[in-house]
C-alpha positions as CSV (number, residue, x, y, z in Angstrom):
1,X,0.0,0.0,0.0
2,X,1.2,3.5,-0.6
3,X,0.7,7.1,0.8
4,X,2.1,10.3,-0.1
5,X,2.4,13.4,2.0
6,X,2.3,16.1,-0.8
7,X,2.9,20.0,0.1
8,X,3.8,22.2,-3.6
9,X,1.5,19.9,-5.6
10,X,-1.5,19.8,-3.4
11,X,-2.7,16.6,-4.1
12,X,-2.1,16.2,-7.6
13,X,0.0,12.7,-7.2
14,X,-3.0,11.5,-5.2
15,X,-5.2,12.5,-7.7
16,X,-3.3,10.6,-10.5
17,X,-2.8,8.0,-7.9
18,X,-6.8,7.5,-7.6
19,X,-7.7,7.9,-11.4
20,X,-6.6,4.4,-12.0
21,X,-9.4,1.7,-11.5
22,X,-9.1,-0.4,-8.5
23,X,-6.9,2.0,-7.1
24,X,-7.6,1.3,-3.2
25,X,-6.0,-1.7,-3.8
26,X,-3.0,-0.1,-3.6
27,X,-3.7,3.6,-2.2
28,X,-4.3,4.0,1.0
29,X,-4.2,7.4,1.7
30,X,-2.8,11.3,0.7
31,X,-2.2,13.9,3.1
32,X,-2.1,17.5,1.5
33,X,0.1,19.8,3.8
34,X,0.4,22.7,2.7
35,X,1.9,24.8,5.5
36,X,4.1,24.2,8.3
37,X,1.5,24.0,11.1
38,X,-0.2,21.0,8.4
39,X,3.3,19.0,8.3
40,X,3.9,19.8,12.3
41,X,0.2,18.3,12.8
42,X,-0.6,15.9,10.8
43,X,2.6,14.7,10.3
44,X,4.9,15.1,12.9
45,X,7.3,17.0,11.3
46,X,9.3,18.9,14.2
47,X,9.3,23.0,14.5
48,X,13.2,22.6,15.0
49,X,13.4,21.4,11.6
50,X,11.4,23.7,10.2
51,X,13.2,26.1,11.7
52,X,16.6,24.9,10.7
53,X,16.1,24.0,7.4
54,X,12.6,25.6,6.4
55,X,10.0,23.1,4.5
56,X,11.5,23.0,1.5
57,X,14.4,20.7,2.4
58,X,15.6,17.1,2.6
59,X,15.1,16.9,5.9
60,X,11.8,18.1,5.7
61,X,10.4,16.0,3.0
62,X,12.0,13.0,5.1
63,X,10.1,13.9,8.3
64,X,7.2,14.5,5.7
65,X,7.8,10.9,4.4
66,X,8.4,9.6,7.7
67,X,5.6,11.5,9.1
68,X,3.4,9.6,6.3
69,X,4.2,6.5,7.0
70,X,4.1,6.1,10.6
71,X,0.3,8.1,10.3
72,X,-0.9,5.4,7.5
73,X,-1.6,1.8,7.0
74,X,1.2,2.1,3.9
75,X,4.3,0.2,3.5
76,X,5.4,2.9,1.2
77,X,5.3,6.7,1.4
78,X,6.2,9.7,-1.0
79,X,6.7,13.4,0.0
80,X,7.1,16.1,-2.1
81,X,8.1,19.8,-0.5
82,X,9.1,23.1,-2.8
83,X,8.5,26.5,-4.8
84,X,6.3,25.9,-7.5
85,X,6.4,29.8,-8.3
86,X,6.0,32.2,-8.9
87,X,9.1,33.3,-6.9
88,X,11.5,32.3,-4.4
89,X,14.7,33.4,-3.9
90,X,18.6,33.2,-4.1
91,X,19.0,30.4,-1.8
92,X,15.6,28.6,-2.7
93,X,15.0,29.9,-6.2
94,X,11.5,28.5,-8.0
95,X,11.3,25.0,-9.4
96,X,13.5,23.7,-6.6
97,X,11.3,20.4,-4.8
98,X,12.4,18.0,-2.6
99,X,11.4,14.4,-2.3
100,X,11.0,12.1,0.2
101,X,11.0,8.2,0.4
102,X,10.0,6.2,3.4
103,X,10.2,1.7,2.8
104,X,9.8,0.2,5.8
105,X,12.5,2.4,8.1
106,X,14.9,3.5,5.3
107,X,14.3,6.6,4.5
108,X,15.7,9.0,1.5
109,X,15.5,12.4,0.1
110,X,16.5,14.1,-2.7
111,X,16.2,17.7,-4.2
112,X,15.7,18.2,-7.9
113,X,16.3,21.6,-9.8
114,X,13.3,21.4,-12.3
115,X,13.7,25.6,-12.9
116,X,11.8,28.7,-13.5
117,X,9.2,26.7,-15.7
118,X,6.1,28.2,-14.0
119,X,4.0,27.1,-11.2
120,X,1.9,24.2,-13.4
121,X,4.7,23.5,-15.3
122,X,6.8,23.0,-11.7
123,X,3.8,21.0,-10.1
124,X,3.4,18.3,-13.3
125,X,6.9,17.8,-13.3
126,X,7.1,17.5,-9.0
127,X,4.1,14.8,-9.5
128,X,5.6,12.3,-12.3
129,X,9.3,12.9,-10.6
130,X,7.0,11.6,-6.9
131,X,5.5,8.6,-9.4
132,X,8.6,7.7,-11.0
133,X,10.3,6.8,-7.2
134,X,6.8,5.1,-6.5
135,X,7.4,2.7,-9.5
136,X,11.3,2.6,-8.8
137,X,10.7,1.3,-5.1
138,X,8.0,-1.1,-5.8
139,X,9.9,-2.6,-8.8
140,X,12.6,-3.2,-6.5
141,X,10.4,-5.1,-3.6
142,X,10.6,-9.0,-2.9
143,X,8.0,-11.2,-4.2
144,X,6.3,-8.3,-6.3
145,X,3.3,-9.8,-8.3
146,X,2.6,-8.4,-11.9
């Protein structure tokens, strides 16, 4: 089963998720959190981190992911953190998103550069990077069924 913790895209990989038929068989559940007091609440993402590192970071997206998991019934989770546009600045310029990816304990993150491409443009491109590590990790599980 899978969850996602989505922030930037506001549901858009859970939407994609659920447009396939028969989807609850392998969707359990999306949380949409937006801003920090969302990820703080509903996923246990801590203020110190927050304040450290601000929600768009790797180590947000991997309490996100974290977070996700440990508040589902999933065996897999996805988070997805950034600046969809317009704006952000020097140090977090638009099109920057961050990824997490939570299997069973192990936990990764990532930060991809997708650029000033505008905020749809930014969001599309944050969704399909969240799928393609949801296919990646459950290509890689034991015993996977076709």
């Amino acid at each position: 089963m899978l969850t996602c913790a989505e922030s930037c895209t506001g549901g858009m990989l859970a939407a994609t998720l659920t447009d396939l038929p028969g989807s609850s068989a392998m969707f359990e559940r999306g949380f949409v959190t937006y801003t920090n007091d969302a990820k703080m609440d509903m996923l246990g993402v801590q203020a110190a981190t927050l304040d450290a590192y601000g929600a768009v970071s790797e180590q947000t997206a991997h309490e996100m992911a974290t977070g996700a998991l440990a508040h589902s019934n999933a065996q897999i989770a996805v988070s997805i953190t950034g600046i969809a546009g317009p704006g952000g600045s020097d140090h977090k310029p638009e099109g920057r998103v961050c990824f997490g990816l939570a299997i069973a304990g192990n936990v990764t993150s990532q930060t991809q550069e997708f650029g000033a491409l505008g905020r749809d443009l930014v969001r599309i491109k944050a969704r399909d990077h969240a799928l393609a590590l949801l296919l990646s990790a459950v290509q890689k599980l034991p015993n996977k069924q076709a």
